[in-house]
N, C-alpha and C positions, 0 to 999 in steps of 0.2 A: 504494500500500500504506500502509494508516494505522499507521505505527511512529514515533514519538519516543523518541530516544534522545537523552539528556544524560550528560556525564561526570561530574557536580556531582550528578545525581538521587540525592537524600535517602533512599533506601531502605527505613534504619530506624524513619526518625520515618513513612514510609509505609504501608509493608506491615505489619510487625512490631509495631506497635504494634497498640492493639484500641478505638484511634479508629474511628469510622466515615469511611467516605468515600462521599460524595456524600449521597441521602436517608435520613432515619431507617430504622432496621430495624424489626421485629417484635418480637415479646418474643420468640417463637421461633418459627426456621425462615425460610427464605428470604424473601424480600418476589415480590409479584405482579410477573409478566413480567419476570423474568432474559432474561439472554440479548441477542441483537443487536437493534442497533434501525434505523432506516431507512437503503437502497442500505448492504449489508453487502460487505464483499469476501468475495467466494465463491471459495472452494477446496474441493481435495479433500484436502491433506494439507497441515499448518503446519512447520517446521520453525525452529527458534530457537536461532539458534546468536550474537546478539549483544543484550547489553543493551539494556532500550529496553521502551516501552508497547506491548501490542499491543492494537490496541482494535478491538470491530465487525465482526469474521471470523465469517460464517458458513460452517462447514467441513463438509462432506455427504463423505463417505467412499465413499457410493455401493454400500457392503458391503463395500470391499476388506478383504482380511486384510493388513491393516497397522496398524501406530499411525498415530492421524489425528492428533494433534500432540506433536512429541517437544521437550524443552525440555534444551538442552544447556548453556547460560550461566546464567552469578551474576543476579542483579541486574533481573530480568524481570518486567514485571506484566502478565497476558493477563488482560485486562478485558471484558465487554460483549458477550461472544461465544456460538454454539453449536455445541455440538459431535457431529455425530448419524451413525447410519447407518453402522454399522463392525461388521467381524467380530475385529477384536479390540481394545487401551484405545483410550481417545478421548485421552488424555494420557498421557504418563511425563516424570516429572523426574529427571534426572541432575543437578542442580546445586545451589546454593545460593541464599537468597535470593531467594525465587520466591512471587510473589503472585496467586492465580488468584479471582479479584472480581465477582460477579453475572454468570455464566456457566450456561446451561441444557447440562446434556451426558445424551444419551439415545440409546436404540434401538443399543447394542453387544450383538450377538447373535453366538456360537461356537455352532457345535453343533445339537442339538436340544434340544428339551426331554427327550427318553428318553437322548440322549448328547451334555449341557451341556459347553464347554467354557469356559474363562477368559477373560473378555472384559471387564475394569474400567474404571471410570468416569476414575479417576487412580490411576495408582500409579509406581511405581521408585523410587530410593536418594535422596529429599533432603536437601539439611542441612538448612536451614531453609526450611519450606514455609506458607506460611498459605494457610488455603482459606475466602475467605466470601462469605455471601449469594449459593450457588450448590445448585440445582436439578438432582441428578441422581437418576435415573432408569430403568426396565427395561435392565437389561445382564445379562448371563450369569453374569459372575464375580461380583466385588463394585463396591459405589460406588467404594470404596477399601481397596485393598489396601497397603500396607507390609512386605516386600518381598518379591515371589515367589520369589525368587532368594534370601533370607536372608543376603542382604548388608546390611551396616551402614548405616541411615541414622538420622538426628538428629532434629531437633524437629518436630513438622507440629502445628499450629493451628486447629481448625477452628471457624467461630465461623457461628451464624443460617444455617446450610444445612438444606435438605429431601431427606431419601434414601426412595427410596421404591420401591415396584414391587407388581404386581397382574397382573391378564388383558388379555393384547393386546387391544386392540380389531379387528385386522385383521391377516390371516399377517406374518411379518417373516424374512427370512432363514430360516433354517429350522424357526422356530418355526410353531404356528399360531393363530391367534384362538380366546382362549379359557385360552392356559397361561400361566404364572406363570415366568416366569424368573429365574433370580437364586440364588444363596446366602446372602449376608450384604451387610448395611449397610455392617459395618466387618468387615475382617479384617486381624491384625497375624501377623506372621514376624518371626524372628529370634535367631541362633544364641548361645548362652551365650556363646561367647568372643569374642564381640565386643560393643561397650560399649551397654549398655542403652540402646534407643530410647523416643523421650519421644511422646505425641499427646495432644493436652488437645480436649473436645469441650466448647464453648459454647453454650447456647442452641439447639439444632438438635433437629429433626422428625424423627422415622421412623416411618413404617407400612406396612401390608400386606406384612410378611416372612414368610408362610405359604405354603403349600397350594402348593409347588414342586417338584422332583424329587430333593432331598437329602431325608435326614430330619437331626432336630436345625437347622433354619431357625431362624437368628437375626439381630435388629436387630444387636447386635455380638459378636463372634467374637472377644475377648481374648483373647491366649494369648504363650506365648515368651517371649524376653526384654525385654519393655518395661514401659515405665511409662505408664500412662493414667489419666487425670483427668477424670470427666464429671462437669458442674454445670448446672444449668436447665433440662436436654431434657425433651420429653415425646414416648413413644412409646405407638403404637394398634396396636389390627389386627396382634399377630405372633406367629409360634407360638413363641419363647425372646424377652425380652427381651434380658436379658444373660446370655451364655454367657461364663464368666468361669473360667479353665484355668490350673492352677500345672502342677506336674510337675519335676524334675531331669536330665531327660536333658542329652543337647546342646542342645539346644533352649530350656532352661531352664524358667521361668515368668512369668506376669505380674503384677503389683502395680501391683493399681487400687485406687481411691479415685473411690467415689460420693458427689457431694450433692446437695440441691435439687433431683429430678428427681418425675416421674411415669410412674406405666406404668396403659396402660388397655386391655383386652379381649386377654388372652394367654394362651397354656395353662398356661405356666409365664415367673414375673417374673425370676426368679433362676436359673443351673442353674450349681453352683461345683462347682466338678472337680481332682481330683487333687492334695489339698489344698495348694488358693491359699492364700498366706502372704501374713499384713500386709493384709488385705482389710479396705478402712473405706468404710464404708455408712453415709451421715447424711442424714436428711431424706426419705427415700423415702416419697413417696407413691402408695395402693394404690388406683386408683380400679375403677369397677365391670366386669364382665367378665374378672377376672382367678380363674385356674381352680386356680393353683398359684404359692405365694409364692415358696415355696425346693422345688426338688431337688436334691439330695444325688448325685454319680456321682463315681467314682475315688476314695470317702474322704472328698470334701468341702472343703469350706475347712479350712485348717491352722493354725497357731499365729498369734495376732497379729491373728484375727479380732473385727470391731465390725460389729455393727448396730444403732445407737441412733437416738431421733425418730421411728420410723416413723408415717404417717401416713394417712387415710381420703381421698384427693384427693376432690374434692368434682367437678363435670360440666367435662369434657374442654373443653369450648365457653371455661370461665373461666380454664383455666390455661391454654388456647392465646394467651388476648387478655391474658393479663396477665405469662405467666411465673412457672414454679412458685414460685422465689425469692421476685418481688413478691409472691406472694398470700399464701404465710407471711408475709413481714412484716405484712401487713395485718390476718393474723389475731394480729400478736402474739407471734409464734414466736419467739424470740430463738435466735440460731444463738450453735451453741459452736462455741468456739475447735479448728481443726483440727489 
């Protein structure tokens, strides 16, 4: 079993930081061939119950209904691995300190397509999670979810990852060749009386969030009590980009902050609901195919709202190779102060 585990492993200056490790990344979105690389240890379910690397697990689930790898300890980094073939998450984190690193995780299928059930890429209560340069893929639920259960968890990081989903190419579980499965990219939970969770999106890819069995399909599903921070993404191919949801109940609201991003070929770029408070929008770029900037539902955004910079993306091709960030600079754009 390829596990290293030191007492001494530097954790912070490892995972937590937003160094790179190993080859250069993308400007966005994952880098080509995530995932395990040659004589993988093959399993059917990971369980991680002690500090330490996990590296090079290829984990085939085989469709069971179970979590195919649960991660129960601090201090853990599953690296280099894939994660496929599951009727329900390919991950859950219950712990702290957790760095999941150039992993492919795909094919978690619940349900049918006419009766979808919850089946995500990663999700449960972390405290501190970073997720990068990893490639997930057709699942039921979402990529990632935070927290189905609406229990408290802390900071998740997610940096040069590809979320994406489309038409099976061949039946899968109970789906069939042909449908779309999936709900959302991202989707956040989390109840007002417990302390505001944090998720910051870096650099990361979404497309083909459309044409599935909810209506209202979106790249991210913001909502609750957290805070979220998206800077450099570009998203294609979806039917909401950002569904972005305030509200008071128990439940509370969310308070986000957009910058530096692109959306290109969507019905609607924007859909703000139940007037979002404190909502900052800078630098948005509108490239071609898009059908509908802002919809307005619940009221709309509420007090405290910005949207300044807006601007005309120029061909999807340039700000995938260069990163929406970079290519303002280039043109000149001087960013203001947040």
């Amino acid at each position: 079993m390829k596990v290293f585990v030191s007492v001494a492993m530097t954790f912070c200056a490892l995972a937590m930081s937003s160094c790179l490790l190993g080859a250069e990344l993308p400007a966005v979105g994952a880098a080509a061939g995530v995932g395990c690389g040659k004589e993988p240890e093959k399993v059917q379910r990971l369980q991680i119950r002690k500090p330490g690397t996990y590296e090079n697990y290829l984990v085939d689930g085989g469709w069971v209904e179970r979590n195919l790898v649960k991660i129960n300890s601090d201090r853990v980094v599953l690296r280099n691995s894939e994660i496929r073939n599951g009727r329900h998450n390919a991950v859950t984190v219950y712990s702290g300190e957790v760095l999941i690193d150039s992993c492919r995780i795909h094919h978690l299928l619940a349900g049918s397509f006419d009766k979808q059930r919850d089946a995500h890429g990663i999700t449960g209560r972390p405290g501190k999670l970073v997720i990068r340069n990893c490639e997930i893929y057709l699942v039921s639920g979402d990529c990632l979810q935070f927290d189905p259960g609406r229990g408290p968890w802390g900071e998740v990081l997610v940096e040069n990852c590809t979320f994406w989903t489309g038409p099976l190419t061949a039946d899968a579980a109970g789906f069939r060749k042909g449908q779309v499965p999936g709900e959302n990219a991202i989707d956040t939970k989390q109840l007002a009386k417990n302390p505001r969770s944090n998720i910051t999106l870096r650099r990361c890819l979404f497309y083909g969030w459309k044409n599935g069995s909810i209506s209202n399909m979106a790249a991210l599903n913001l909502k609750e009590n957290i805070r979220a921070r998206i800077e450099d993404c570009v998203f294609l191919e979806n039917e909401i980009t950002f569904r972005l949801r305030g509200g008071v109940s128990e439940r509370g609201g969310a308070l986000v902050e957009i910058a530096d991003c692109a959306v290109y070929r969507c019905a609607v770029a924007l859909r703000l609901e139940d007037g979002i408070r404190d909502l900052r929008i800078r630098r948005l770029g509108i490239g071609s195919g898009v059908e509908r900037e802002i919809r307005r539902a619940g009221g709309g955004p509420g007090r405290g709202y910005l949207f300044e910079g807006r601007y005309t993306a120029p061909a999807s091709g340039v700000v995938l190779e260069k990163g929406p960030a970079a290519w303002l600079k280039l043109q000149g754009v001087r960013e203001k102060a947040d």
